[in-house]
Each structure stands twice: as C-alpha cells, then as structure tokens.
C-alpha angles and dihedrals in degrees: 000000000000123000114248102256109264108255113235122254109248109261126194119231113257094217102109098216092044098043092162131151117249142159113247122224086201131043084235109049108112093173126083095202131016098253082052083065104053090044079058099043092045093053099046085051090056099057096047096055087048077054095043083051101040087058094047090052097051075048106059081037090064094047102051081044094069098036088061115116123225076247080064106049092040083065088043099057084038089062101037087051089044089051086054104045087051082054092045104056099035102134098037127093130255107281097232120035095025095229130123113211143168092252131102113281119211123203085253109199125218102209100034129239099247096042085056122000098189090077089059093107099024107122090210101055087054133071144152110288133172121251084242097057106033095037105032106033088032091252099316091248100183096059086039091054092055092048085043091050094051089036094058119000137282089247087055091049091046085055094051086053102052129083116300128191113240121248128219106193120203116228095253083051093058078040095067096033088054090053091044097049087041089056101046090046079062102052093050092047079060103043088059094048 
C-alpha cells in the first residue's frame, strides 16, 4: 500500500515584481515561471558582482594605503585641517579683506607653512580667507594681522609671532589628525544642516 504524495506548501515567487503564489515541483524552487527565474537569477548575479567590487575596491584601497609616503599623508591631514577651518569659519568673513562673497575661500595661514612650519596644524594661526587675498596679494597680511588681532587677541598673535619648535609628526600620528579634523569637518557640515 503506498502513502498519497504530500502536497507542497504555496510559495510566493521571489521575483519582486512577480510576487505571485504558486505551487513548486521541486523544495527548492523559489520561482513561479521560467522568466521569473532568470529575473531571479539575474538579480542575484548582480549583487554578487556589486559584492565581488565593493571588496576589490576596499582592496586596491588598502593597498594604495600602504604605498602612501609620509610626503603623502602630510597632503592628506593638510587637506583634512584646511576642510575644517573652511567649516569652521563658515559664517565668518574673510580674514583679510572683511567681506563675504560668492566666490571660493581658501584656509588662508598667518604665519605661512614654509616660514614656520610648526604652525602648519595650529587653529589659531589659520582662518578663512578669499582666493584674492590669500592667493594674489599673497594673503594681504597686513589687513589679516589687524582682524586677527581683534579676532583673537593681541597676546595670542604675539604668541604666534614669537619663536616655535619644529615638529616633526609620524605617520600614525597624521593618521590620527587626519581622522580627528575629518570628524570634526563633519560635525560642523551637520550642525549647519
């Protein structure tokens, strides 16, 4: 005496635009018509190849991550402290000239990077400042020490002035700048939001 076949539960087709009941011929038939297989197929395809390229990005990212020179990282934190200090001084003028314009704003430094280098990631020795000013009248220091002087005090700018050891930053220690002015970049970008 042989036992009636079991009848198969209703399944719903996993195509989403299909998503029809039918009964499967087989326990792992997810599909209710052929075309609804290859829909299936072609999207799950699909994902794994966004997978497949998503980890071969994050790949090649490690590797040029590691190739990267002290030179490299150096650029890296400059222009992750250069990002915050334009965020930071959004609503500010320009520190030179006073005005506020539709134009591109650099972070325009005081006492430049190359006459003292260890002033390169000081806050205080770097505001928003216009293209015209910081780049064509090679940052109009003059007008920028008086705004600076009434910005943060005239014992702060005589600081600034004065004699700075030189520092000489390890990569992980770029590393970590670059994270923390990125971060606070991003902060700020939502804060204004």
């Amino acid at each position: 005496m042989s036992l009636p076949a079991k009848q198969a539960k209703p399944k719903t087709c996993r195509n989403p635009d299909c998503r029809a009941s039918f009964i499967p011929r087989e326990s792992f038939q997810i599909w209710c018509t052929p075309d609804c297989a290859v829909v299936i197929a072609r999207a799950k395809q699909a994902k794994e190849r966004k997978s497949f390229e998503q980890r071969e990005r994050r790949e090649i990212k490690l590797r040029k991550e590691k190739l990267k020179s002290r030179d490299d990282h150096l650029k890296d934190t400059q222009r992750a402290f250069n990002t915050w200090i334009r965020a930071r001084d959004a609503q500010l003028p320009c520190i030179s000239c006073g005005r506020h314009h539709k134009g591109k704003y650099d972070a325009g430094h005081y006492r430049t990077v190359r006459s003292n280098p260890a002033l390169r990631f000081e806050p205080l020795n770097c505001h928003k400042q216009c293209v015209p000013c910081n780049q064509h009248k090679s940052g109009d220091i003059v007008n920028y020490r008086l705004s600076l002087v009434l910005r943060i005090g005239q014992d702060k700018v005589d600081w600034l002035e004065g004699p700075h050891e030189a520092k000489k930053y390890t990569v992980q220690e770029l590393k970590a700048m670059t994270a923390d002015y990125r971060a606070k970049a991003r902060a700020l970008a939502g804060d204004a939001q």
